[in-house]
C-alpha positions in Angstrom: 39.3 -17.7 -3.8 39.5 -15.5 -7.2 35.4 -15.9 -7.4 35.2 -14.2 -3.9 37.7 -11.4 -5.4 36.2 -7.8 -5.1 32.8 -9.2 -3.6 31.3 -7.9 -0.1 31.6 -10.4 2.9 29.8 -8.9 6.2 31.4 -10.4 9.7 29.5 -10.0 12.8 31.8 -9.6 15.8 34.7 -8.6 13.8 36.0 -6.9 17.0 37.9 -10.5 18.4 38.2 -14.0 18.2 37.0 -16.0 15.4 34.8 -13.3 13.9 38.4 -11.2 14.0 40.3 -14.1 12.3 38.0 -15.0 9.9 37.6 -10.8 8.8 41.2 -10.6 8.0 41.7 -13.8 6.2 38.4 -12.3 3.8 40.4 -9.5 3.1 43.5 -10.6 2.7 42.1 -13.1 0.1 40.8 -9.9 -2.2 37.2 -9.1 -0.6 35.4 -6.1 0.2 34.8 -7.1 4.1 32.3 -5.2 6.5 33.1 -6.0 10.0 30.2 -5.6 12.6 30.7 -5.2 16.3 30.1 -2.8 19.5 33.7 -2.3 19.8 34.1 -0.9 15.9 37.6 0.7 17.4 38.7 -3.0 17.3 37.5 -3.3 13.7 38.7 -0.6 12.4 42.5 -1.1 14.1 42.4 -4.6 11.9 42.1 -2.7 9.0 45.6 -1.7 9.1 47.1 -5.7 9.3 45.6 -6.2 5.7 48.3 -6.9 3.5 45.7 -8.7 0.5 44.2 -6.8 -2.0 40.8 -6.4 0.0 39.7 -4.0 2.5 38.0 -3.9 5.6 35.4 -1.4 7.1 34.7 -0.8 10.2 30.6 -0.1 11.2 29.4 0.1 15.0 26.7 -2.2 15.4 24.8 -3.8 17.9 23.8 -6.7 16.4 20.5 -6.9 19.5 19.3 -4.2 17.7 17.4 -4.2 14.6 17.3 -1.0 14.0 21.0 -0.9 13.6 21.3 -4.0 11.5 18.9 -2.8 9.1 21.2 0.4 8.7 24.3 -1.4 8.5 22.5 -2.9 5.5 21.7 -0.2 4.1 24.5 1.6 4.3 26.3 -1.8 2.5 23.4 -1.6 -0.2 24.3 2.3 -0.9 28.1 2.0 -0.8 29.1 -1.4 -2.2 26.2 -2.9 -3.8 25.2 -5.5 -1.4 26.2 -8.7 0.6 27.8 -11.6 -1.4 29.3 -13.5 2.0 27.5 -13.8 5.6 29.2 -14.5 8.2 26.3 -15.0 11.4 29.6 -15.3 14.2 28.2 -13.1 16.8 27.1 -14.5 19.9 26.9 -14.3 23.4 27.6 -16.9 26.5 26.0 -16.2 30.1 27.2 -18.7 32.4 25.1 -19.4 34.9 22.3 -22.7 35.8 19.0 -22.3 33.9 17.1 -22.4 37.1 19.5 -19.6 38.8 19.7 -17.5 35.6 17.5 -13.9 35.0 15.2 -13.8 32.3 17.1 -11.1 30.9 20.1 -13.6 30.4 17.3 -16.1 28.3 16.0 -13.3 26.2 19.3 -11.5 25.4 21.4 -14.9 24.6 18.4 -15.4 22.1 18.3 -11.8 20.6 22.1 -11.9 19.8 22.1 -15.7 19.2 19.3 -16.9 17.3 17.3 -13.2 16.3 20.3 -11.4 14.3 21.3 -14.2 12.8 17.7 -14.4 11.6 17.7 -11.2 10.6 21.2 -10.7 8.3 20.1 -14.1 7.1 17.0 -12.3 5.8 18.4 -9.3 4.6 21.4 -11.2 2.9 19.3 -12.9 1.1 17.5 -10.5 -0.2 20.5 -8.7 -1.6 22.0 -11.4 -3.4 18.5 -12.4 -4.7 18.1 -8.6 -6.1 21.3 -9.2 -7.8 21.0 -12.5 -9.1 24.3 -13.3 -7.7 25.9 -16.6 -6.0 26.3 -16.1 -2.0 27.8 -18.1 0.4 25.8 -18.2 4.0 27.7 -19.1 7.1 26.5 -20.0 11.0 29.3 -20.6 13.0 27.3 -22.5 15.5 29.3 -24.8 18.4 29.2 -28.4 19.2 26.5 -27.9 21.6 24.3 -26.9 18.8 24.8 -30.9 18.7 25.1 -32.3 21.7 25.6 -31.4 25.5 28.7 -32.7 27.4 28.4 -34.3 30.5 30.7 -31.8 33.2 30.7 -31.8 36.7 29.1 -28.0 37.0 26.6 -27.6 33.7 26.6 -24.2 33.6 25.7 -23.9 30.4 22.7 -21.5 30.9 20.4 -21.3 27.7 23.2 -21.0 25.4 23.3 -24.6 24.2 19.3 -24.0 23.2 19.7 -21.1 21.4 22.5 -23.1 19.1 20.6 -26.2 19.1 18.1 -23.2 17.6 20.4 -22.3 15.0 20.8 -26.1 13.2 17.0 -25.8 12.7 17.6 -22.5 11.4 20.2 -23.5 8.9 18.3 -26.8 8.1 15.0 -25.0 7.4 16.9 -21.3 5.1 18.5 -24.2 3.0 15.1 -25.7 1.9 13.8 -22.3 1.4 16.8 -21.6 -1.0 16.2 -24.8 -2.4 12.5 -24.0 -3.2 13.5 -20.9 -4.9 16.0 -22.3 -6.5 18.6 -19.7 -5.5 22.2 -20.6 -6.1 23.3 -19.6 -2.1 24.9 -22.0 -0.4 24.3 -22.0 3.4 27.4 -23.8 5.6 27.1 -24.5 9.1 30.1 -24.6 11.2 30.2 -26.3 14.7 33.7 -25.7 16.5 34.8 -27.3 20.1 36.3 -25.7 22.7 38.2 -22.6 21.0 41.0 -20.5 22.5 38.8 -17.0 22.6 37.8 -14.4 24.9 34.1 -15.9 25.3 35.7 -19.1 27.6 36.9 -16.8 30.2 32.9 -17.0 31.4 34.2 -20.9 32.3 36.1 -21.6 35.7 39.8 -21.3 34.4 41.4 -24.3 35.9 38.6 -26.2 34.2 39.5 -24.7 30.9 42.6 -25.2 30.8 42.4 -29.1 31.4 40.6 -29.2 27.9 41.5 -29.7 24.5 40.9 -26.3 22.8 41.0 -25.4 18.9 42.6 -21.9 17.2 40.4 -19.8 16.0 42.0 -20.1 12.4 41.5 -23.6 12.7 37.8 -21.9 12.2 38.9 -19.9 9.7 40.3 -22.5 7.5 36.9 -24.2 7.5 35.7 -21.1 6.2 37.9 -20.5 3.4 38.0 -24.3 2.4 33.9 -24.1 2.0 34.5 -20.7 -0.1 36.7 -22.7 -2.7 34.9 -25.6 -3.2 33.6 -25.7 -7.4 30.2 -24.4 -7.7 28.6 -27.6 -7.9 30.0 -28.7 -4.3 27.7 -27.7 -1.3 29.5 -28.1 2.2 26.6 -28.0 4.4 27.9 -28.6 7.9 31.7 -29.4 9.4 32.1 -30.3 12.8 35.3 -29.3 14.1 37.0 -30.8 17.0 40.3 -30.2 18.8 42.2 -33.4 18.6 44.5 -34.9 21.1 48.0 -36.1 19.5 49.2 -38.6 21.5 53.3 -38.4 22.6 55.7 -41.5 21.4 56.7 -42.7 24.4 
């Protein structure tokens, strides 16, 4: 990770779970790391389990709102120079049928989903193009960006389509950074179940029946594709939780 020392990383929702994980970890490997979220408080109290040489910063953000992306950006531009490492991890999960849900669920799941990401991808871009630098892009998507499971109750909502929406995303950004011949890499990362706040939107006793991953099982991922030699390009990992069977 010495390459990624004193270089800007920029989570979005840093405040728990795998965005949380993956913030400290950034830090605590020697980067500069901007943690986006609603809850900043949440943010800003990680600051203090840093024990690397990096440093984290706290921002209030609302990631549904451009207006208060394109500050954040800003803001990163004025004071640190620009974003070197994305991390597109916010997201949001409304249980509920398609055909019983409110078209508010549809059009916010795809604001915070699919829009932002859109949108700090953009605006990453354009920093580390500015700059000339190398930059690392990552979507922490989900396994049903891939495929849909078959479960007794599919409430699943429109969640599913707005990740199926992010692997065209990341498919399409990476032949634009080919065509420009920019030297960002773009990783997409599609995790299984994982052990976070967002499953609590699931019927519990189902939940606990399954397999579930760690959220630095996530982060691992992460920091494996940040040290791979320049000429390596890690463009997707699925990551499963795997069942160890017991000797008998």
């Amino acid at each position: 990770m010495e390459k990624w020392s004193g270089k800007v990383a920029l989570v979005t929702g840093a405040s728990s779970g795998i965005g949380q994980d993956i913030a400290l970890a950034l830090a605590n490997a020697g980067m500069l790391v901007v943690g986006i979220a609603r809850r900043a408080e949440l943010v800003d109290a990680l600051a203090s389990q840093v024990t690397g040489s990096g440093r984290i910063y706290a921002k209030r953000c609302d990631v549904g709102i451009e207006a208060e992306l394109m500050e954040t950006f800003d803001w990163i531009r004025k004071d640190l120079g620009g974003v070197d490492v994305l991390i597109c991890n916010a997201g949001v999960f409304r249980c509920n049928f398609i055909t019983q849900s409110d078209s508010s669920d549809f059009r916010e799941t795809f604001n915070v989903n699919v829009v932002a990401a859109c949108i700090c991808i953009r605006e990453a871009v354009k920093d580390m193009k500015d700059r000339s630098v190398p930059g690392h892009i990552f979507i922490i998507n989900s396994i049903l960006g891939k495929r849909i499971p078959d479960i007794a109750v599919p409430m699943f909502g429109v969640y599913p389509a707005s990740k199926y929406a992010l692997t065209g995303l990341a498919e399409v950004v990476r032949k634009e950074l080919m065509f420009f011949k920019l030297p960002i890499k773009l990783t997409s990362i599609h995790p299984g179940m994982v052990q976070t706040d967002m499953i609590k939107v699931f019927d519990s006793a189902l939940a606990q029946r399954l397999p579930k991953l760690k959220v630095n099982d996530i982060t691992a991922n992460v920091l494996y594709s940040l040290k791979a030699p320049t000429e390596v390009h890690i463009e997707e990992l699925i990551v499963m939780p795997g069942v160890i069977p017991v000797p008998e």
